[in-house]
N, C-alpha and C positions, 0 to 999 in steps of 0.2 A: 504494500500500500504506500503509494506518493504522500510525503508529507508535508504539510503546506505550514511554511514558515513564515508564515504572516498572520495566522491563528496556532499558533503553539498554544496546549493544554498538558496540565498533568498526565502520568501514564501511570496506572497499574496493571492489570491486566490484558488490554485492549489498545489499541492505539486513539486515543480520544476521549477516552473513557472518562478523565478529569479527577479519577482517584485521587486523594492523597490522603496524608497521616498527618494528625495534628496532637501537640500535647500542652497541657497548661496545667496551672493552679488557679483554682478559686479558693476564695477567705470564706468558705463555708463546712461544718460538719459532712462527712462521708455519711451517707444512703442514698434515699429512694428519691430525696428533693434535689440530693448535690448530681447526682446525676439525670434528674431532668434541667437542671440549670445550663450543665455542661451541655446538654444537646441544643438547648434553644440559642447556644452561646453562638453552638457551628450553626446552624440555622441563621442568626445573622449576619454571620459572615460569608455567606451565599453556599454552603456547602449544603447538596440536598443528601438526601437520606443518611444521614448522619448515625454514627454506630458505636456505641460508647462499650471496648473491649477491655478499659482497664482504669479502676479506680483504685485510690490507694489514700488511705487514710496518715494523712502525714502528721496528725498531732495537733495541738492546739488551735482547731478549731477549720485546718487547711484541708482542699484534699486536689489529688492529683489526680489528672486522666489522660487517656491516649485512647482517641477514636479519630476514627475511618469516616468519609463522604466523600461524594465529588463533586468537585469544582465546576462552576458554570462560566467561569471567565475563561479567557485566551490572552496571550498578548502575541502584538507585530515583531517577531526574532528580526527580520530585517532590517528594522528601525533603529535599534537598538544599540547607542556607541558609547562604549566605555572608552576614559583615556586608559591607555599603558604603554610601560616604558616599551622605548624600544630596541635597546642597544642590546648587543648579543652577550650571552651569560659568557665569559673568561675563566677560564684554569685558574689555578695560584702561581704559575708560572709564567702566561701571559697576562694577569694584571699586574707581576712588578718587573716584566720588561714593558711595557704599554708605560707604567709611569718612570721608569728609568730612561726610557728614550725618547718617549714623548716630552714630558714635565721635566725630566732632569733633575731634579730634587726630587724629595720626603715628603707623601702626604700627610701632613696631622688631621685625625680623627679623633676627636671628642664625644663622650657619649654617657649616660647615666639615666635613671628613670625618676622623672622627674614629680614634683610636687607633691601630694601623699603616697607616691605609686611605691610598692616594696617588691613586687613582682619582679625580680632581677633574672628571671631565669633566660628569657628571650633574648637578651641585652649579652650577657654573658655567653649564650651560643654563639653570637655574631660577633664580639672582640675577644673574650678571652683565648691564649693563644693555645687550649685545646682543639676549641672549634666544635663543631657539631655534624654528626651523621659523615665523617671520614671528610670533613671541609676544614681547613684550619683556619682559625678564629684572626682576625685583626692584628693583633698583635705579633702573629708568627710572620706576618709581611715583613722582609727585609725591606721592601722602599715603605712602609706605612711606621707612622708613631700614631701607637694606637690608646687612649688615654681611657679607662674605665671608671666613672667617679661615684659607680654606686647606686643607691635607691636615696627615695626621697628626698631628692637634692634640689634645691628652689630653681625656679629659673634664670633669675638673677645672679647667682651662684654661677650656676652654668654656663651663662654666658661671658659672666666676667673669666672664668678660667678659661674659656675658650678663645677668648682675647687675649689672655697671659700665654698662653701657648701658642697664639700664629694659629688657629685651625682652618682649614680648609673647610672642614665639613662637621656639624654636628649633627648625631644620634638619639634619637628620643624614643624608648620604649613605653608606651603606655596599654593600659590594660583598660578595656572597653566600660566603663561602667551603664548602670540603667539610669541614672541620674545624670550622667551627661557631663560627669564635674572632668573627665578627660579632654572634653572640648574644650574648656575655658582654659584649661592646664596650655595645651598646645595651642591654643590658641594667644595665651598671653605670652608665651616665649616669640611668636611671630612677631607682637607688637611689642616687643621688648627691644626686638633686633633694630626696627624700625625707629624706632625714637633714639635708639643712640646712634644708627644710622651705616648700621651693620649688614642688613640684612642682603645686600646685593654682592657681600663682600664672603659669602661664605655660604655654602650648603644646607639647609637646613629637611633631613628625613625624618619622618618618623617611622615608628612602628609596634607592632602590636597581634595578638589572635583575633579583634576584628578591625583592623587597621586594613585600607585599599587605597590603591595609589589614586584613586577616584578622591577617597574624601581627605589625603593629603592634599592633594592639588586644592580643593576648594576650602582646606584653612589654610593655604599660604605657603605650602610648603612645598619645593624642590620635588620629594619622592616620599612615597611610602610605599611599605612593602607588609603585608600580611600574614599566614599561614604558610607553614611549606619554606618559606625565607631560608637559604643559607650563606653562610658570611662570604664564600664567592659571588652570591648574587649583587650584594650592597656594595663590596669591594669593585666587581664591574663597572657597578653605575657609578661611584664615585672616578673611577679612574676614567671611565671614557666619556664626562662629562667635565670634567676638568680639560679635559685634551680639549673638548670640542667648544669651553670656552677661552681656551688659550687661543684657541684657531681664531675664531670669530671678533675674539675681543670683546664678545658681551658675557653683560653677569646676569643675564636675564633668568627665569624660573625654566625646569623644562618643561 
């Protein structure tokens, strides 16, 4: 069956079918009323025949479920354009001859998780110079100085050591909250740079488990990178992003 990518739908079993799987909590007691709530809930969300195959009594007062409908919406796949980068992913070997022959100097990389974030794990895959999943980390770059400063590190902090060090590029790991306070977090290190009037003068990535170079680009920032991330990737983009503003002459965003 030709599948028409201008009305894409769910699949479960069939091609069109609009299946899918949905899971949530509601702030109500577990029975017979928490689970007609949860169905009228898929109900407004246009899911028809809605199938409630798993509740679970989470305790004071909550309860969980996972049920089954399908979807009567489609959307346009053709329409549809994300940014991403585009520079091709580099070895460890060709990103420190790319900057040894390109740039000719050391790139300094600054990096820390910034304002309440403590989540250090992400950050430390991509500089510490073990590295992650057989990629070696930032620090193993003979042309990279790569600077780790930690969790919970203000942005003003951040920035001013990344002034004391010459950086080329700084690192921002943050971890996605539901309240949104990661926004304002990355968000005020961009107007940070700005008002002291940095921000053209250096790289600014972030990243994160729901971090997309999509909603970097629209707080302001150079690159971000998501899921799946490894410290060859970020390494690339710093290194052939630097070359291609050396080239140009511009410090513009990519």
């Amino acid at each position: 069956m030709a599948i028409d990518l201008g009305k894409v739908k769910t699949y479960g079993d069939t091609l069109n079918d609009g299946a899918m799987q949905v899971s949530f909590t509601l702030p109500v007691p577990v029975g017979d009323e928490a689970k007609e709530a949860a169905r009228q809930i898929a109900l407004k969300m246009g899911l028809e025949s809605p199938a409630i195959t798993e509740m679970a009594d989470l305790g004071a007062g909550f309860t969980f479920f996972v049920l089954y409908g399908k979807c009567t919406h489609s959307v346009d796949f053709t329409a549809i354009k994300v940014p991403k980068q585009q520079q091709r992913i580099l070895n460890f070997k060709e990103v420190n001859n790319l900057i040894k022959n390109e740039l000719g100097r050391k790139v300094v990389v600054v990096a820390a998780c910034t304002g309440s974030d403590a989540h250090t794990v992400g950050i430390d895959a991509i500089i510490n110079m073990k590295g992650y999943m057989g990629e070696y980390g930032l620090e193993r770059y003979p042309e990279m100085e790569a600077y780790n400063l930690g969790s919970q590190v203000p942005n003003a902090e951040l920035l001013a050591r990344a002034v004391e060090l010459g950086a080329d590029a700084i690192l921002v790991s943050q971890v996605v909250t539901q309240k949104n306070i990661h926004l304002e977090n990355l968000t005020e290190l961009v107007e940070l740079s700005e008002a002291e009037g940095l921000r053209d003068q250096v790289l600014l990535i972030c990243g994160g488990p729901r971090i997309s170079h999509e909603l970097a680009i629209e707080l302001g920032y150079d690159a971000g990178f998501g899921p799946g991330t490894l410290p060859n990737h970020v390494a690339s983009y710093i290194a052939a992003e630097l070359k291609r503003r050396k080239k140009t002459g511009k410090n513009d965003t990519a």
